[in-house]
C-alpha positions in Angstrom: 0.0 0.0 0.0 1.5 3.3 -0.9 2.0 6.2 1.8 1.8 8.8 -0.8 -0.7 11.5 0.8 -3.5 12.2 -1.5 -4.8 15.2 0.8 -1.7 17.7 0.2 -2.4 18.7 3.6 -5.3 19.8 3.2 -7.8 19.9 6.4 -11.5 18.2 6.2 -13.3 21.7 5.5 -10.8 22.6 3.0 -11.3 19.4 1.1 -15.2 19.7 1.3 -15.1 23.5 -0.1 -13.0 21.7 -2.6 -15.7 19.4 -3.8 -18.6 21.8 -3.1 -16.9 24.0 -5.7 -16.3 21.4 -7.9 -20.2 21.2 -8.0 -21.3 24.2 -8.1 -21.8 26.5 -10.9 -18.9 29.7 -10.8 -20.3 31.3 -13.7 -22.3 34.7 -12.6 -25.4 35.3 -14.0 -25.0 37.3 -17.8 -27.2 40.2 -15.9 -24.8 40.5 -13.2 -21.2 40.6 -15.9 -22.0 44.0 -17.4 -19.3 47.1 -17.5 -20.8 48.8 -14.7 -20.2 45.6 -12.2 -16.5 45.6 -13.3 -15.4 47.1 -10.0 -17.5 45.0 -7.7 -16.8 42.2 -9.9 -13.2 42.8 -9.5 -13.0 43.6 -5.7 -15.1 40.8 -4.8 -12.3 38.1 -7.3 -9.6 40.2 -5.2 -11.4 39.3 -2.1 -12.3 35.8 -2.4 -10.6 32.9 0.1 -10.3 30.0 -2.6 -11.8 28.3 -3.6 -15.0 29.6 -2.3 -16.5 31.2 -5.4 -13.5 32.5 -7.4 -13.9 32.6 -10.8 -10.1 31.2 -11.4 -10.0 28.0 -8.6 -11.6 26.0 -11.0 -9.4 26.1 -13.9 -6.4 26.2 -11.7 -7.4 23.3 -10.1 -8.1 21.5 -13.5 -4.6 22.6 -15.2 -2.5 21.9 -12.1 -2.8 18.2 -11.9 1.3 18.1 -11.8 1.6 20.8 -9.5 -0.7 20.0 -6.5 1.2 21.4 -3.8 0.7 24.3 -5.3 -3.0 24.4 -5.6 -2.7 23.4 -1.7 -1.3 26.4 -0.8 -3.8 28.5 -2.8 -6.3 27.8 -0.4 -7.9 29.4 2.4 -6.1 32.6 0.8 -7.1 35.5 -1.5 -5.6 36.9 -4.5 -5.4 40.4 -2.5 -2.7 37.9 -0.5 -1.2 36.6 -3.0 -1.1 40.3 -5.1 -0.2 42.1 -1.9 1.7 40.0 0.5 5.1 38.7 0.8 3.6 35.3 0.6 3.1 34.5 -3.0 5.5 31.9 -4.5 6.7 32.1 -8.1 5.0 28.4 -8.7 1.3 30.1 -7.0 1.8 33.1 -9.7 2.6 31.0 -12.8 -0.2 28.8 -11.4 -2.9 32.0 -11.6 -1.1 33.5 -14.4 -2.1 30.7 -16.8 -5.8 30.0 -15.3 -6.7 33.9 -15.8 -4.9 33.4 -19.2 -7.3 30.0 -20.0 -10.5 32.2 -18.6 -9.3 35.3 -20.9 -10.3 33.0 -24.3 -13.6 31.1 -22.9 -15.7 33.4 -20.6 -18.3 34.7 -22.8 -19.0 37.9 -20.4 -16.5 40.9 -21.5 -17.2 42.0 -18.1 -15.2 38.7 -16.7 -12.8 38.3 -19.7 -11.9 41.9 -18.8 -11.6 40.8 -14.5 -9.6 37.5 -16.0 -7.4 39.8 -18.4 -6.8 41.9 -15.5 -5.7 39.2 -12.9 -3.4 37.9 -15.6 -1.7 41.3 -15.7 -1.9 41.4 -12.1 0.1 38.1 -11.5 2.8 38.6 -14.3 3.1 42.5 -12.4 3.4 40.5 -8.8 6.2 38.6 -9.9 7.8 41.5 -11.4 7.5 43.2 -8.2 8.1 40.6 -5.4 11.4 38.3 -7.3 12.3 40.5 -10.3 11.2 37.9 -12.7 9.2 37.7 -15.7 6.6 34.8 -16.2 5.2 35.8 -19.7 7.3 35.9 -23.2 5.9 39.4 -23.6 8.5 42.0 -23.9 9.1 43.9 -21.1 7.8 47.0 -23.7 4.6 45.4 -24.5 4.6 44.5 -20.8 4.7 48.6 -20.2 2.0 49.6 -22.3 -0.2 46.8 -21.2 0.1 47.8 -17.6 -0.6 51.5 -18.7 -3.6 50.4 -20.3 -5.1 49.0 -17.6 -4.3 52.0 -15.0 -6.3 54.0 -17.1 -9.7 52.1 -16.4 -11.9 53.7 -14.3 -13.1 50.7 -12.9 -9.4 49.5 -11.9 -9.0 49.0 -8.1 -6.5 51.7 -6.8 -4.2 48.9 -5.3 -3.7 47.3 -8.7 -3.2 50.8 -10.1 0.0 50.8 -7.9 1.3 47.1 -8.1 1.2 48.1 -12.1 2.8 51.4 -12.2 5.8 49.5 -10.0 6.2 46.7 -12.3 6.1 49.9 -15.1 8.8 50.7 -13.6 11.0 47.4 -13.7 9.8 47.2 -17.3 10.8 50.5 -18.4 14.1 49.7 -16.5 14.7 46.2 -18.1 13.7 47.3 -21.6 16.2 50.5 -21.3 19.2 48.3 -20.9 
């Protein structure tokens, strides 16, 4: 019998939100994903303990079969952790960086592609930020300008606004040498 632990460490209530949200519908209803929900829509994703209802815990879940330990450590937190605490490992990051890249091509709201565009950018800016690495083949110009796109939303959240113009400035820095 094998003592591999199949549980990652993961504690009985953890495990049952796990499966409860492996149930249960994320998508919002297509009334609630309009343009003027973006910031509520975007605070309450900042906001969520996974899985609880995040709109990325599913596909990270389903594209992180290799990289469970991961995915462990992913819950009971919130991507305003992971954004804005010295917590976030570069494997958590690459982990959301590629589910909010997955959401980006198959949520049919604009409302959430938009909150899944902007998580993306928000996870390749965290790890610009936190290890001075880059987890995207963008260049670090395209990098710039995306970043500067997305401070200039009205709807952005003030704290992304900052993590962005920082890793702005690491991109501006990297691309001048």
């Amino acid at each position: 019998m094998s003592s591999k632990k199949t549980t990652f460490g993961l504690r009985l209530g953890q495990l049952a939100d796990l499966f409860a949200m492996a149930v249960k519908n994320q998508e919002l209803p297509e009334a609630e994903c309009t343009e003027e929900n973006l910031p509520q829509m975007l605070r309450d994703e900042l906001a969520e303990v996974m899985p609880g209802s995040s709109l990325l815990f599913p596909t990270v879940s389903e594209i992180s079969t290799s990289r469970q330990s991961d995915v462990a450590l992913l819950v009971g937190q919130s991507l305003q952790q992971l954004f804005f605490g010295p917590e976030a490992t570069i494997g958590q990051l690459q982990l959301i960086k590629e589910a909010s890249k997955r959401l980006t091509g198959t949520l049919a709201s604009g409302a959430q592609r938009a909150v899944a565009n902007t998580l993306y950018h928000a996870t390749i800016a965290r790890c610009l930020t936190l290890y001075n690495k880059k987890i995207t083949k963008h260049s670090y110009e395209k990098l710039d300008e995306s970043f500067t796109l997305l401070m200039e939303k009205d709807w952005m959240a003030a704290e992304l606004v900052e993590l962005f113009s920082n890793a702005r400035r690491i991109c501006q820095t990297m691309w001048s040498n």
